[in-house]
N, C-alpha and C positions, 0 to 999 in steps of 0.2 A: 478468102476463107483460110488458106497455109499463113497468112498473118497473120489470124486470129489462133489457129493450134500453135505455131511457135509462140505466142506468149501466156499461150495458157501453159508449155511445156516448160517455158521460163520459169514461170510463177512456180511452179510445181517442184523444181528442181532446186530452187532460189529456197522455196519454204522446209525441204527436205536437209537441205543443208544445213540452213539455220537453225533445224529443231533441236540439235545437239545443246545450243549454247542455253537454251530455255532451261533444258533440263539442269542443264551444271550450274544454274543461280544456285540453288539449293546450294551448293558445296563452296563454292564463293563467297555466299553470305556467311558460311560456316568459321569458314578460313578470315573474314574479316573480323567475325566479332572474337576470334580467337585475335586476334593480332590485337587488338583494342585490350584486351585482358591484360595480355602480355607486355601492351605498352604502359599501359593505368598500372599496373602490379606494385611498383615502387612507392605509388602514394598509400598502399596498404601501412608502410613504414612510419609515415608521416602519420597516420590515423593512432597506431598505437602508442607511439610515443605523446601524443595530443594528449588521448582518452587513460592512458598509465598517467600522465602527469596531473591530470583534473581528477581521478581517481585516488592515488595518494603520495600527492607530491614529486620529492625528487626521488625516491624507490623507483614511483612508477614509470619516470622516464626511463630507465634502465627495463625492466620488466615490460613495459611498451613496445621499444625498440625488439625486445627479443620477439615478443609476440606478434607484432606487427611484419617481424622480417620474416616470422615462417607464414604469416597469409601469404605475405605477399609473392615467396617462392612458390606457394601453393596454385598460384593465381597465375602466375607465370609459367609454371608446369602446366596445370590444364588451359592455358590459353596459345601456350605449343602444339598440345593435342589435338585442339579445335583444327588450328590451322593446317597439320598435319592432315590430318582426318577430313577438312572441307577440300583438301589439294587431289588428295585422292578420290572422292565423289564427286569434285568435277571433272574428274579426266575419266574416271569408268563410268560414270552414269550413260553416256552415250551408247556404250558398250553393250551395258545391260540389258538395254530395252530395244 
């Protein structure tokens, strides 16, 4: 019978422990598609100069490029914030609740 309550006490304890990390997927996931933004960001450059140049010509590679380079800071801005932002919900989510 005291083998059967220490692994129920195991189990109990094992599960209590782990319940932290369940919750901080949420901020994990946050922080990875942020990082994924942040990486991808610079083909935003590639895209505007593409769609400026099939647009109108060789103006539009120049007007592409500019355009393309403020998404792509934009993209890389908020995919800092994500990461930011999921770093912190997973380390307080535990806290919270």
């Amino acid at each position: 019978m005291t083998h059967r309550i220490r692994e129920s006490a195991l189990a109990l304890v094992l599960g209590l422990a782990l319940t932290p990390l369940a919750f901080a997927e949420e901020g994990v996931d946050r922080a990875v598609d942020g990082a994924k933004d942040t990486v991808t960001s610079p083909g935003k450059v590639v895209e505007g100069i593409s769609e400026g140049a099939q647009e109108s010509g060789p103006v539009g590679v120049v007007t592409g490029a500019v355009k393309g380079g403020a998404e792509a800071a934009g993209q890389a801005v908020k995919g800092a914030a994500k990461v930011g932002v999921g770093v912190v919900e997973a380390v307080t989510e535990p806290l919270r609740d």
